[in-house]
C-alpha positions in Angstrom: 4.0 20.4 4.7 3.4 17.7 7.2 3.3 14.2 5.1 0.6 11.6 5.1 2.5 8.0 5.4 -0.1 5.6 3.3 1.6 2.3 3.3 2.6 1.1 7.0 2.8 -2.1 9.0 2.9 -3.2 12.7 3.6 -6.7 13.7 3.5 -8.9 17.0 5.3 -12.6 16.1 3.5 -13.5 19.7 0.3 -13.5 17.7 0.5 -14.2 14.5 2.9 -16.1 12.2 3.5 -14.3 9.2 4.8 -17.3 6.7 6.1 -14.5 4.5 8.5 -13.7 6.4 12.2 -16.4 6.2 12.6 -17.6 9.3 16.1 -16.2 9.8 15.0 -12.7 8.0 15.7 -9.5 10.3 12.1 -8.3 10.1 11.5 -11.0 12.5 11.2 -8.6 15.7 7.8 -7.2 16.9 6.8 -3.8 15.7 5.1 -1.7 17.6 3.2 1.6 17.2 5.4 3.4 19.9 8.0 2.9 18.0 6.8 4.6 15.0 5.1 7.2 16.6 9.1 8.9 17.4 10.0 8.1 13.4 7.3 10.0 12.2 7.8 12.9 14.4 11.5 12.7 13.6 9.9 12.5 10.1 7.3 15.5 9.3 4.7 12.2 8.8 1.4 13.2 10.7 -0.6 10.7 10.0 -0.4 7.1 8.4 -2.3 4.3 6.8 -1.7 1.0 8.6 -2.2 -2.2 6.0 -2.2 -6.0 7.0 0.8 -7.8 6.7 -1.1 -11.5 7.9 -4.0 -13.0 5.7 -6.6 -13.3 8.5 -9.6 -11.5 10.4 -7.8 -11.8 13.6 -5.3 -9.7 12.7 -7.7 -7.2 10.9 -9.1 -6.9 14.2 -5.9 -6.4 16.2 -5.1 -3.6 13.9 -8.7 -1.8 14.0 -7.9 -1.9 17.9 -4.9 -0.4 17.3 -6.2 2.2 15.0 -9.0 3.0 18.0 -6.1 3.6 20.1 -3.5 5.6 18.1 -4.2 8.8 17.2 -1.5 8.9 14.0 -2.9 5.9 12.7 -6.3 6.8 10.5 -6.8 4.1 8.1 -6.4 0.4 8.1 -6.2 -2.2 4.9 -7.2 -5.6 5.8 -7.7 -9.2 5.0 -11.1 -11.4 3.8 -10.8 -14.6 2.2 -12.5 -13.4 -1.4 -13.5 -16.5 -2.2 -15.7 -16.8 0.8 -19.4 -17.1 0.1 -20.0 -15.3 3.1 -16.9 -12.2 2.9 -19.8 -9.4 2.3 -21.0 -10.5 6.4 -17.5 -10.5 7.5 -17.3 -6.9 5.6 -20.0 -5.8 7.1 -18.9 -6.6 10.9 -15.2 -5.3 10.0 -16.9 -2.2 8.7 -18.6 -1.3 12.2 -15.4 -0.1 12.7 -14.7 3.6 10.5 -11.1 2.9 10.8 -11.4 -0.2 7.9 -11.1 1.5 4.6 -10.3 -1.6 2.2 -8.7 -4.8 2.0 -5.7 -6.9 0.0 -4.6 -10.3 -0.1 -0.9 -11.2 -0.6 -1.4 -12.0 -4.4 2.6 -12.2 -4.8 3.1 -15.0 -2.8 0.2 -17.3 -5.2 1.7 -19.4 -7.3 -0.6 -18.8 -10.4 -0.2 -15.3 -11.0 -3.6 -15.0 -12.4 -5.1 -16.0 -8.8 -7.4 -13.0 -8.3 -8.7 -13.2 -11.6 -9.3 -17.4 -11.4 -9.9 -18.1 -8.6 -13.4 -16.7 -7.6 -12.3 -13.9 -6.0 -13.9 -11.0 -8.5 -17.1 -12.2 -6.6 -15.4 -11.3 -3.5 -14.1 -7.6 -5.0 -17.4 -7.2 -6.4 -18.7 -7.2 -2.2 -15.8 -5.0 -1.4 -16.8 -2.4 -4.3 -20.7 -2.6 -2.9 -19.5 -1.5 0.3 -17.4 1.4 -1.1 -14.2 0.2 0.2 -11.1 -0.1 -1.8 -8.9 -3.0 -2.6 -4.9 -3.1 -2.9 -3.4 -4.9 -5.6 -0.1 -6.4 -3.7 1.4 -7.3 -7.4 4.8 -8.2 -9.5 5.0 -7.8 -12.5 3.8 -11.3 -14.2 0.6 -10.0 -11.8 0.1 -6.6 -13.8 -1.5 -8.4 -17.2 -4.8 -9.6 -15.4 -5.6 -6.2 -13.5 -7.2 -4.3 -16.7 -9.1 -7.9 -17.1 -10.6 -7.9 -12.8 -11.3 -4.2 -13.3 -13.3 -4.8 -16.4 -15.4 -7.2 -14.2 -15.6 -4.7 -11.5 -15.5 -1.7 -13.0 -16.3 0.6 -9.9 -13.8 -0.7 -7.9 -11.6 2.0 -6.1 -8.4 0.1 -6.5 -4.9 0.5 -5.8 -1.4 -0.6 -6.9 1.0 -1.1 -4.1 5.0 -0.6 -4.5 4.6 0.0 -8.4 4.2 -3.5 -9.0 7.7 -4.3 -7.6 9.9 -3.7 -10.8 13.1 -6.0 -10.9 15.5 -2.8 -9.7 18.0 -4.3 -8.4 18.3 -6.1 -11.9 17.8 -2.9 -13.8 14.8 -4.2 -15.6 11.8 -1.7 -17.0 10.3 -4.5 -19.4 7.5 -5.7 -19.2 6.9 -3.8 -16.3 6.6 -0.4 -17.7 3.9 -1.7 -20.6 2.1 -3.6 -18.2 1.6 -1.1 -15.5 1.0 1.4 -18.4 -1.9 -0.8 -19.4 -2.9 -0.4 -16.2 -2.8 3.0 -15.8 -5.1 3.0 -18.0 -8.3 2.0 -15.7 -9.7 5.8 -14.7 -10.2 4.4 -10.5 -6.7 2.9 -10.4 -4.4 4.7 -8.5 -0.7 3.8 -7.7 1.9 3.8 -4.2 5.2 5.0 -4.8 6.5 3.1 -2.0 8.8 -0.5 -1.6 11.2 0.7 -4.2 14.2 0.3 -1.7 13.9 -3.4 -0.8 13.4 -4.1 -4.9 16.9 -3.2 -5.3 20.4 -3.6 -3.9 19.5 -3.7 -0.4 22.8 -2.8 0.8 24.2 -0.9 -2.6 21.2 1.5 -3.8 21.3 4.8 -5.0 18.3 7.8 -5.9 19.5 7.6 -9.4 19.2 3.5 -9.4 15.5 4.4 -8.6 14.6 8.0 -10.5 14.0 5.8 -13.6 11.5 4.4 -12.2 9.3 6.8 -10.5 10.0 9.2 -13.5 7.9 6.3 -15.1 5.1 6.3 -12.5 4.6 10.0 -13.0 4.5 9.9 -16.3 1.4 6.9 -16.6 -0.2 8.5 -13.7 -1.9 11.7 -12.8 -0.3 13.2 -9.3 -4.0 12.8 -7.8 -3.7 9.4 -8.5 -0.3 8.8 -6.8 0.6 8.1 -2.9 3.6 8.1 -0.9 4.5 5.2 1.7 7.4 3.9 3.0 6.4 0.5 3.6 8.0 0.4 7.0 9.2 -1.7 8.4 10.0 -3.9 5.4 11.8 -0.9 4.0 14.4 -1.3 7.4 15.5 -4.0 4.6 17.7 -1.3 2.7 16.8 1.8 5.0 15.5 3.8 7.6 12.2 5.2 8.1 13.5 9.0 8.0 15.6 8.0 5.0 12.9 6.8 2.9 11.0 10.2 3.6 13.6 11.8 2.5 14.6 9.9 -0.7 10.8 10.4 -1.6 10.3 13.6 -1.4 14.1 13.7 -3.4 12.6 11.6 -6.5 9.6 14.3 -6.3 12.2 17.6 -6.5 11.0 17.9 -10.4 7.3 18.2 -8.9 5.3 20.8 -9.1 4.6 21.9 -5.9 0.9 21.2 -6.2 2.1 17.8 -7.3 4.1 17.4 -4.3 1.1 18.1 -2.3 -0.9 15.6 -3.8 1.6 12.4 -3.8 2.7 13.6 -0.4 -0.4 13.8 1.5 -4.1 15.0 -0.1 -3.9 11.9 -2.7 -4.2 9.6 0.4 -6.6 11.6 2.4 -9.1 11.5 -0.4 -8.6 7.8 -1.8 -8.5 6.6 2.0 -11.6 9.2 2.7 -9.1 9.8 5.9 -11.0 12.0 8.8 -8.2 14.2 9.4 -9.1 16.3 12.1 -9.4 19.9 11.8 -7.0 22.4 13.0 -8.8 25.1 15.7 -9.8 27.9 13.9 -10.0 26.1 10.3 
């Protein structure tokens, strides 16, 4: 089964300066999509969803251009500033391109957790829900509480969780994590990655069974339809390499059913991204 990669990033430090980034940190080399095109062959990933990793429209742009021109590449995440008056006419000339399927903002990095649900950006989700398009909640934990609350106030919103909320693995921690995101699971349009779990613990000391716990979590709050793989390269090249974090997904996965399997491996993302993957001659 040829794997559908729904959490991806490019990068080109020439263009854009992406402040999350330390200024001595190893991800600080350009990323390009030639270079992933021989992982994910190396890989069994056929086709990928590329998200922003820099809060502007420029790079939205850059990465719909990128998305005209690659043919592995058939989704892209990107950047509005919500609390823009204006964000439904910048949605609307993003969304001349069929390659944008949503948007996120780096909620993380805020300094009041409870940004997205103070600040004035619900008006902002609300445009992004009008136009069908979906929104990823880049979360931690202290992030988790206020999702139920911005879901309530856009209740169609076709949402999802990135990294599952970035649990403190490396410090073995499940609490308040696992109640939170359960809460969570709760909202019937909420779907969640399994992806970024690498770089949330020992980067240089991990193991599968340091992050089975975990995932074995996930599945349990979620349905498998509402559950997608990514690696999260290249941020995962943190902790490992692309082909390894294929691997140690489908790994965490081996008590799957293999409809399951199918599901958080591929069709999950195809059908939350409404991905136009082309059809095979004589399908």
């Amino acid at each position: 089964m040829k794997i559908v990669d729904s959490h991806q990033h490019f990068w080109d430090l020439s263009r854009f300066n992406y402040e999350w980034m330390g200024a001595d940190s190893p991800l600080r080399v350009n990323r390009s999509p030639s270079e992933l095109r021989s992982l994910i062959n190396a890989a069994n990933v056929e086709y990928t969803v590329l998200i922003q990793a820099h809060s502007s429209v420029e790079e939205t742009r850059w990465l719909l251009e990128i998305a005209n021109e690659q043919n592995f590449v058939l989704g892209v995440t990107g950047w509005v500033d919500l609390t823009d008056p204006k964000v439904g006419n910048v949605l609307d000339r993003l969304q001349e391109n069929k390659y944008l399927k949503g948007v996120r903002h780096i909620w993380e990095d805020e300094s009041d957790p409870s940004w997205l649900f103070t600040s004035g950006a619900v008006e902002g989700l609300k445009e992004v829900q009008r136009r069908d398009l979906i929104y990823e909640f880049l979360v931690r934990p202290p992030n988790l509480k206020y999702i139920p609350r911005i879901m309530e106030q856009v209740p169609d919103l076709r949402a999802v969780v990135d990294h599952i909320a970035k649990p403190a693995i490396s410090e073995k921690k499940r609490e308040p994590w696992l109640s939170d995101l359960g809460e969570v699971a709760k909202c019937g349009d909420l779907f969640c990655k399994i992806s970024g779990m690498v770089t949330e613990a020992d980067h240089l000391n991990w193991s599968i069974d340091e992050l089975k716990p975990y995932v074995d979590d996930v599945l349990g709050l979620f349905d498998y339809d509402r559950l997608m793989f990514g690696t999260d390269w290249p941020v995962c090249t943190l902790a490992a390499s692309y082909e390894s974090v294929v691997q140690v997904g489908q790994t965490l996965l081996n008590d799957v059913p293999e409809e399951g399997k199918a599901l958080i491996l591929r069709d999950t993302a195809i059908d939350f991204y409404r991905l136009d993957v082309p059809k095979e001659i004589g399908s």
